[in-house]
Steps between C-alpha positions, in 0.01 A plus 500: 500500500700196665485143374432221721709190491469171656783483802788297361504140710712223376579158564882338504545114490834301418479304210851321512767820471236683363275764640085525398359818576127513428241727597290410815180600349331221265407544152110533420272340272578600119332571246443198279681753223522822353140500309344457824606839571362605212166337513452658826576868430316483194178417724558698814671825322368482114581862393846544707772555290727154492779656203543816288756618238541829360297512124637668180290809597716501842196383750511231664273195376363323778406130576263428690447152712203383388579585103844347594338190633313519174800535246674192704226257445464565094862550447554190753271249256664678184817391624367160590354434133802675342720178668676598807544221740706464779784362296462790226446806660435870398865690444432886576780719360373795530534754835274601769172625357094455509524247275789292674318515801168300317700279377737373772161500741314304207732240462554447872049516538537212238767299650769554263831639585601843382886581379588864485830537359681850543433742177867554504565122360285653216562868482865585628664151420678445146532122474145393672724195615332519852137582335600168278565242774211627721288389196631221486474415863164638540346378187191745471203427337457850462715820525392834568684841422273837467684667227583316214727685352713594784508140568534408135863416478461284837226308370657439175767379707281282686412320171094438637185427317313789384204320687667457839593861558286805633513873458354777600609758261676470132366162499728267230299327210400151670502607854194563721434871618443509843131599515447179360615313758157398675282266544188387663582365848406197504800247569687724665259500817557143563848587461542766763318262736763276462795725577640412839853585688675258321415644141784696253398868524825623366836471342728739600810535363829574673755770274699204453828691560667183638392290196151483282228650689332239732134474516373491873158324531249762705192259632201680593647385915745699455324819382208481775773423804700750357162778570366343743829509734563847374172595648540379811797697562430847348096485615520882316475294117113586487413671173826598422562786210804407309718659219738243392730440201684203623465285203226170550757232333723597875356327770544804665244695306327201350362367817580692811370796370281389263313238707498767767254694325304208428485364834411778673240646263752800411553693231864454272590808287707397248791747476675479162793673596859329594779607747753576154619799341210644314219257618383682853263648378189359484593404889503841564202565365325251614578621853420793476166366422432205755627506857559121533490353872761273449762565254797206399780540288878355491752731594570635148159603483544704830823649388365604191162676692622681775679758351180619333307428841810741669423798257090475475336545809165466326627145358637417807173619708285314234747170557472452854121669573393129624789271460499280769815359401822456268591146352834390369669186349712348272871648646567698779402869537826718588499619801538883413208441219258333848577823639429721272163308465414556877576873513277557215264317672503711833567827298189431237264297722598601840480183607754157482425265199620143557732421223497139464658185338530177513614159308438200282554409121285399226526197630296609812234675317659769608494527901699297735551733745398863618546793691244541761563809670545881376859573611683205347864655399579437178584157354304348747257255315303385826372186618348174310126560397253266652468167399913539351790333676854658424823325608854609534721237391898560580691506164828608554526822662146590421191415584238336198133570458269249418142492485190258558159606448123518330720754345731317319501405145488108398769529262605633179260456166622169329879511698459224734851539532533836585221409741722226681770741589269727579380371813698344882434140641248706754284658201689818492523734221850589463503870440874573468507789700655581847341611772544596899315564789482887587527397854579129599320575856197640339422345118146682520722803395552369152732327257813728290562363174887457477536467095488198248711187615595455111639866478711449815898489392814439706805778442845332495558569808189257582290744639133484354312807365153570538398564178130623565577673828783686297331589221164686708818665675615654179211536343385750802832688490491575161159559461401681279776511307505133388221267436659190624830288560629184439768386743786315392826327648471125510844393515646820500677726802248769485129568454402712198225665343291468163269800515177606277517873535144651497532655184724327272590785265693643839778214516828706417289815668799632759251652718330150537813294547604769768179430734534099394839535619390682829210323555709146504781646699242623748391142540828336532561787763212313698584133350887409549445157484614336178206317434291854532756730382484632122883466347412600141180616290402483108183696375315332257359654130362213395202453726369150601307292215182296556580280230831404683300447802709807616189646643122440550180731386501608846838628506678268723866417363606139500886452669612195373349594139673831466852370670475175220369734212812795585734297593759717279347797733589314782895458427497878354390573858838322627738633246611785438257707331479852515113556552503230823452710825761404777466501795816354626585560870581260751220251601386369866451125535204386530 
């Protein structure tokens, strides 16, 4: 089974010492928004299976597109007369789940924006600080969490009226159960007629790991550019069978994936499984039910599967029986991990199975750009998306991407200021990250991410490290010893090391510091530079907290939050103490 892709043609125009690079072909008509979708499959596909979720009993419960369409419209009006407006939406706190879904498609049928927030401001966090001042940005008119007494302590916290919160089970005394929450349609009709590109569908919130979490507005434009340019590009999206666990309050999960399935009249098995210790396996299980044809995941989730994939040939067979193709994003696959991928592939399937990426932000909805063709070497994120202009804009040494697009959000929910330093004089969208062409005589072969510009630090010497480029580096030598690194070094002689070892409890484990230790010196053997060279490591116990904005839900470690939050780790790492590795030899310039 191959997978057809639309060739990869751009565009290239000046814009003062800028470059635009934009795909030749035009963007199609949209959708006038999501519920459109809906509407449509409902009619033409009634009894297809839109989203299922595995039941107490362990089979899955189905939902079908007509009884979907059906759910929207009476939870939509409920919603409507309970008092949600576009200036007071519906707060969601709960995760992905059958419920969820009706109720983020209800709100958006009826108009009203939808905030998910991530269950970990609720369930992991001690302080609900971030769960606090998205309340108070947000200002719900009503707030839904399905268990009431796992969310008990955050909704205390919260400090709501009984009568403005929802829950499914272990309902508190005031609230409304959940299978109250309908209505006649009536209203809400006239309200879905009235949705257009311009309307709120979402607020989706950023970790805030450089501050309070932002909220980025999602218009319904947005979401139906977002499919509609997808679809142009991979023309293999019809009917898609996925089994996904990226989490719906990520754009990620919450609208490339999920609108996928909507779109395209697919079918979205909700996997309740995670890529951490002790949470695989309902993935696994799940897979070794459903043979998806598309499957996405970040890296960690990849990590975290292919060793099972590696030892079960029947899993494995199962996993790739008609995937047409594999789907990254969020940080950049190591190399050795992208390898490991395609030689499963050809070993399992007999056959090459395009293992693709590409780029964007919440902001974007998610996709800016993406990779077009099958053989695309890792950390290639491809080419701008129809409709999307990206421009490289010297800064320094590097190169900064910005964005313009049906893509791109308006702003942030009630920041205008964040808004006005969010954009360029030209309409950009400022994305902080640095980019390159993978070859200046041919930019149809893709765009390399080259790290965050705010990570970036100079050495003493004045030569500038790389921080994200770095970091992938080490990441892939020391895999899978260590879950991630945090470089350090600004305004120091020497690059070191802050590393999350992949199970904690083996920090002062000899064995593991041995291969750390060989791993690194094997990379400075290939890196003598001194912005790329490794002069001293610390391992980590402690690993990264959510509520320091150490770390998101999904996994991915925040730099600057973990180098201001251990900064005493930081000078341990230049002293003198006994548990730093050292790696002290002479060092190249770079």
């Amino acid at each position: 089974m191959s997978a057809p892709f639309a060739a990869p043609d751009v565009t290239v125009e000046a814009l003062g010492d800028a470059r635009v690079i934009r795909a030749r072909q035009p963007l199609a008509t949209l959708a006038r928004c999501t519920g459109d979708w809906l509407v449509h499959w409902a009619r033409e596909t009634p009894d297809a299976t839109a989203f299922a979720e595995r039941g107490a009993d362990g089979t899955w419960v189905e939902l079908r597109y007509a009884a979907l369409l059906a759910e929207v419209r009476v939870t939509g009006q409920a919603l409507l007369d309970r008092g949600v407006t576009p200036e007071r939406p519906l707060m969601l706190l709960s995760d992905n789940g059958l419920d969820t879904a009706v109720l983020l498609l209800a709100a958006q049928f009826a108009g009203v924006p939808a905030a998910p927030v991530s269950p970990a401001y609720s369930l992991v966090s001690t302080d609900f600080a971030k769960l606090r001042y998205i309340r108070d940005l947000v200002t719900p008119a009503l707030t839904y969490a399905r268990d009431g007494h796992a969310f008990g302590p955050a909704l205390t916290a919260l400090d709501l009226p009984p009568e403005a919160v929802v829950v499914r089970d272990d309902v508190p005394d005031g609230a409304m159960a959940l299978a109250e929450l309908h209505a006649e349609p009536g209203s809400v009709d006239a309200a879905f007629d009235a949705v257009g590109p311009d309307t709120v569908a979402k607020i989706l919130f950023t970790s805030g790991s450089t501050g309070p979490p932002k909220g980025v507005i999602n218009t319904q434009r947005m979401l139906t550019s977002n499919q509609q340019a997808t679809a142009q590009i991979w023309p293999f999206l019809e009917r898609p069978v996925l089994v996904d666990w990226l989490p719906w309050h990520h754009t990620f999960g919450g609208n490339l994936v999920f609108n996928m399935a909507l779109c395209h009249g697919g079918t979205l098995y909700i996997d309740a499984g995670r890529p951490l210790p002790g949470r695989l396996g309902p993935t696994l299980r799940a897979l070794n039910e459903i043979s998806p044809t598309l499957y996405l995941s970040v890296p960690r989730g990849y990590d975290m599967l292919l060793p099972h994939l590696e030892a079960d040939d029947g899993l494995a067979a199962r996993f790739f029986a008609r995937l047409v193709a594999l789907k990254y994003a969020g940080a950049a696959l190591p190399a050795a991990l992208h390898a490991r991928l395609a030689a499963l592939a050809r070993r399992i399937a007999g056959r090459a199975v395009p293992i693709l990426s590409g780029w964007g932000a919440t902001e974007t909805a998610p996709t800016a750009t993406c990779v077009l063709w099958p053989d695309a070497e890792a950390g290639n994120v491809g080419v701008p998306i129809p409709g999307t202009g990206v421009m490289l804009r010297p800064r320094g040494d590097r190169l900064e991407l910005r964005v313009r697009g049906p893509n791109v959000t308006p702003g942030y929910w009630r920041r205008p200021d964040l808004t006005a330093r969010a954009f360029d004089a030209d309409g950009f969208l400022i994305m902080g990250d640095a980019g390159r062409l993978a070859d200046d005589d041919e930019p149809a072969r893709g765009l390399v991410l080259d790290g965050r510009l705010a990570e970036n630090f100079k050495l003493t010497s004045g030569t500038w490290v790389h921080v994200g480029a770095l970091r992938a580096a080490l990441v892939d030598a020391l895999a899978p010893l260590v879950q991630d690194a945090v470089v350090t070094g600004e305004g120091r002689a020497e690059v070191g090391v802050l590393l999350f070892p992949a199970d904690p409890a083996l920090v002062h484990d000899p064995a593991l510091r041995a291969a750390v230790l060989a791993g690194l010196t094997a990379h400075n053997a290939s890196n003598p530079a001194t912005s790329r060279r490794v002069a001293r490591a610390l391992l980590l116990a402690a690993p990264p907290s959510i509520d320091a904005g150490e770390i998101t839900d999904k996994g991915y470690v925040n730099q600057r939050a973990v180098l201001d939050r251990r900064a005493a780790d930081v000078a341990r790492l230049y002293g003198d103490e006994t548990d730093v590795l050292d790696l002290a030899a002479p060092a190249a310039a770079s």
